[in-house]
N, C-alpha and C positions, 0 to 999 in steps of 0.2 A: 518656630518653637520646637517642630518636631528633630529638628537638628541639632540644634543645642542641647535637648535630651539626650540623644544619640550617642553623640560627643562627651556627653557630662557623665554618660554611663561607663564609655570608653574611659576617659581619664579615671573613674574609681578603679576600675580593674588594674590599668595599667600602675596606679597609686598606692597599689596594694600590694604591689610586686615591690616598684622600689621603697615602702616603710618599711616590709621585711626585710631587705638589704639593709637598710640605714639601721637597724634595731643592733643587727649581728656588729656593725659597725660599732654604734654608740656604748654597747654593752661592751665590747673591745677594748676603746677608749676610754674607759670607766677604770681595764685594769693595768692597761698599759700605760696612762695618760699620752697616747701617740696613736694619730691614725693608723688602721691597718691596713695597707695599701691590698694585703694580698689577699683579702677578703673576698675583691670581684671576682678573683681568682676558683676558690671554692665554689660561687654562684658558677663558673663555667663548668667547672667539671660536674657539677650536679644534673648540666644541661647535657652532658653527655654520655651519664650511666643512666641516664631515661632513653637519652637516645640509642644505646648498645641494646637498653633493656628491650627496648619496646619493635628493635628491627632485629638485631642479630637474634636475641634467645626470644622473640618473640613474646615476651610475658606480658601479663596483663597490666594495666596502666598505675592500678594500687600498688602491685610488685615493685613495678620501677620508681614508683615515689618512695616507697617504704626503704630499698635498697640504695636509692641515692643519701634520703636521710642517713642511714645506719653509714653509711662509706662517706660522707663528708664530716658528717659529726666526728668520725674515727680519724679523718685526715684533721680536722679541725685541731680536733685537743692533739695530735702530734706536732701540729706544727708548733704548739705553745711548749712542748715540752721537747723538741728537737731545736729547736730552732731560739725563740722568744724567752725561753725560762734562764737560759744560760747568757743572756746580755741583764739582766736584773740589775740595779745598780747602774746601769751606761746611760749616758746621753739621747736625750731623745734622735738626737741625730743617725747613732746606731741602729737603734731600732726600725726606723723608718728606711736607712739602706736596707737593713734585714730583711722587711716587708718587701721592696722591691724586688729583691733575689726573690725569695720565694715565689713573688706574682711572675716573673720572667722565665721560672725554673718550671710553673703550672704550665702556664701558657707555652714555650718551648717542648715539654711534653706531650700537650693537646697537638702538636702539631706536625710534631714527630709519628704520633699513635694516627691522628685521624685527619693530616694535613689541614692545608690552611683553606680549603674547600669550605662554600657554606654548607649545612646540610640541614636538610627538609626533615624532622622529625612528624610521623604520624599521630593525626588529631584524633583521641579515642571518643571524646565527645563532639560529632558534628552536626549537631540538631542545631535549631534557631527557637529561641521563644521570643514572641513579638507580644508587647504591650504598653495602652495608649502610643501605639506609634512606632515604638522605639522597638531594634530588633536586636538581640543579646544573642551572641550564643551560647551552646552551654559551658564550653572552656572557661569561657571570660565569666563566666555563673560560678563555676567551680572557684575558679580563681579568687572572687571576693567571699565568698562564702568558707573556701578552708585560709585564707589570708586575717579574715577576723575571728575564726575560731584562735586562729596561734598566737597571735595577739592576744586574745582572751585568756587565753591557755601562759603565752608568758606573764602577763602582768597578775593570773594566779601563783605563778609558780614563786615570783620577786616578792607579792605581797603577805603572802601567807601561808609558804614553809620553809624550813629553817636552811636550805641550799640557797633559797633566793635573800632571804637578811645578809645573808654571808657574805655576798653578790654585794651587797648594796653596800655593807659595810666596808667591804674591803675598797672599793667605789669611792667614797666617803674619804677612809682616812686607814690608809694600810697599816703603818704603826698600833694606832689604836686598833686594830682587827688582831695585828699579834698579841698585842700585849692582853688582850682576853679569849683567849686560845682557838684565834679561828686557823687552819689551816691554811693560809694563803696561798700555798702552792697548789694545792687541791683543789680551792678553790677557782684559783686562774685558770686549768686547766680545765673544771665542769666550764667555765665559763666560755672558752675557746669553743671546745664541744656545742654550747647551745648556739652560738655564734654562728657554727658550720652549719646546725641543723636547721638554721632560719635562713642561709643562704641555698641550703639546699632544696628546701620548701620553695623559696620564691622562683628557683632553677628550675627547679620540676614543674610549677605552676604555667610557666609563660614559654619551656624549651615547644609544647607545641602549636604556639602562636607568631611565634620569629623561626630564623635559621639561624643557627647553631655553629659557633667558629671560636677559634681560639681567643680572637680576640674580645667577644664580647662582653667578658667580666670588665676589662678597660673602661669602655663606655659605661656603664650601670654606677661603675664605682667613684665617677668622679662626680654624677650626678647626686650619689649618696652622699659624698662628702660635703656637696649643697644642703640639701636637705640635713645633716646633720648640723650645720653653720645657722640654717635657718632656723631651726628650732631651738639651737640652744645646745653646744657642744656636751656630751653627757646626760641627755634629757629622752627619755623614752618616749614620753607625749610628744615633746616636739618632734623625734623623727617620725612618730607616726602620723602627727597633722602637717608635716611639712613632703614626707613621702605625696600625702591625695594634693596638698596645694598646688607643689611643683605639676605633678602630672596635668591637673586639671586644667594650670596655665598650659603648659604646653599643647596639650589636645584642643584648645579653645584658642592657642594664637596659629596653631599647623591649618585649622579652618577657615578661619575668620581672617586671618591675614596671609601669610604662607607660610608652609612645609618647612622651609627650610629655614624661617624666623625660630621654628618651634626648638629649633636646635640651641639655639641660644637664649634662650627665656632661664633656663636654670643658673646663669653665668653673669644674666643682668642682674635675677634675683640677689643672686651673690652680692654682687657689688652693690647694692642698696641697702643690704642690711649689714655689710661692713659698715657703712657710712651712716644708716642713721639706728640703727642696734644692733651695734658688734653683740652684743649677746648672747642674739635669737632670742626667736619667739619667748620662749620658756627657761627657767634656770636652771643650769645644772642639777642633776639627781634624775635617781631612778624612780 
């Protein structure tokens, strides 16, 4: 019992990482109708202005969260207004090259700046709290505790001020958003922005629990794009209950059966709920 606590604790944290990814995604999809492929992409570089912050300028672990937010949010809404706002109009098929370029253009730069090396980012919080059993550290404490604030914090922002109706509406039904004078372009573009700043939150949360490579937005991202399938393409509950499911499974088939089964639990999930609710969990909306 004392394991499956353990475990069960493990997979929230880790669950809380990728519903913040899947969020930045879904909210993306809401305005592009097209995945963002280069979303992991963002989750990377996030992992690595904590990691500049916290080894090269030495600053403190708020600094390099606070600093990665503000510089991904800022890469975020460029790439929607360098890149995304000028295929408007095109096929989904363009845009999703687009996304690609960009994720390739991220990652080629990651690797270029800081090679393709893993790299060990320092744990500011390395205390343990142990109870009933179960032993937490405090990272993985921080981690579910600022992961459900921002949650909280976005579905205040969507439900009840006039930036997140905007969000929803445009979401909804873009036509109708212009036609009663929402700015749409503006609005795409805050939305890019929170996108970056929930990729950059979940970067920052977990860069000092993994090591650190160009590659690992790749991975993160294709797992979000489960998790966004599974809850329901454009649904914010669902990425957030599909973010803790996938994990949980995973953390509980990497024990209970093996390690390397856990890698594919997100991929079977897939292919089950293609098959019996293409849907997902929850219906579209924010």
């Amino acid at each position: 019992m004392t394991l499956f606590l353990q475990q069960l604790v493990n997979g929230v944290a880790l669950g809380s990482v990728y519903a913040l990814v899947a969020l930045g995604l879904t909210l993306v999809y809401g305005v592009l109708k097209v995945p963002n492929f280069a979303h992991g992409a963002l989750y990377m570089m996030a992992a690595y202005v904590v990691y500049v912050a916290l080894t090269a300028v030495e600053a403190p672990y708020v600094v390099a969260i606070a600093a990665a937010i503000v510089a991904i949010g800022v890469l975020g809404g460029a790439m929607e207004l360098v890149v995304f706002r000028h295929l408007e109009g095109k096929t989904p098929v363009h845009m999703m090259i687009a996304a690609l370029g960009v994720l390739f253009f991220l990652e080629g730069t990651a690797d270029v700046v800081w090679g393709p090396d893993f790299r060990p980012v320092p744990t500011p919080l390395d205390g343990v709290v142990s109870a009933f059993g179960v032993n937490i550290t405090e990272q993985r404490i921080l981690v579910i505790v600022a992961a459900v604030a921002t949650m909280v914090g976005l579905y205040t922002l969507l439900k009840r001020t006039l930036v997140g109706m905007s969000i929803e509406a445009l979401a909804q039904d873009r036509e109708g958003a212009l036609l009663v004078g929402i700015d749409t372009k503006r609005v795409a573009l805050l939305t890019f922005a929170i996108s970056g700043v929930l990729a950059a939150i979940a970067g920052s949360l977990i860069a000092p629990l993994v090591l650190v490579f160009p590659l690992m937005g790749a991975v993160v991202i294709l797992k979000a794009f489960v998790i966004v399938i599974l809850g329901g393409m454009g649904s914010v509950p669902g990425a957030i209950i599909g973010g803790y499911l996938l994990a949980i499974a995973e953390t509980m088939a990497g024990t209970y059966v093996a390690f390397a089964f856990s890698e594919l639990i997100a991929f079977a999930l897939l292919v089950l709920v293609l098959v019996f609710r293409p849907t997902g969990l929850f219906t579209k909306g924010t």
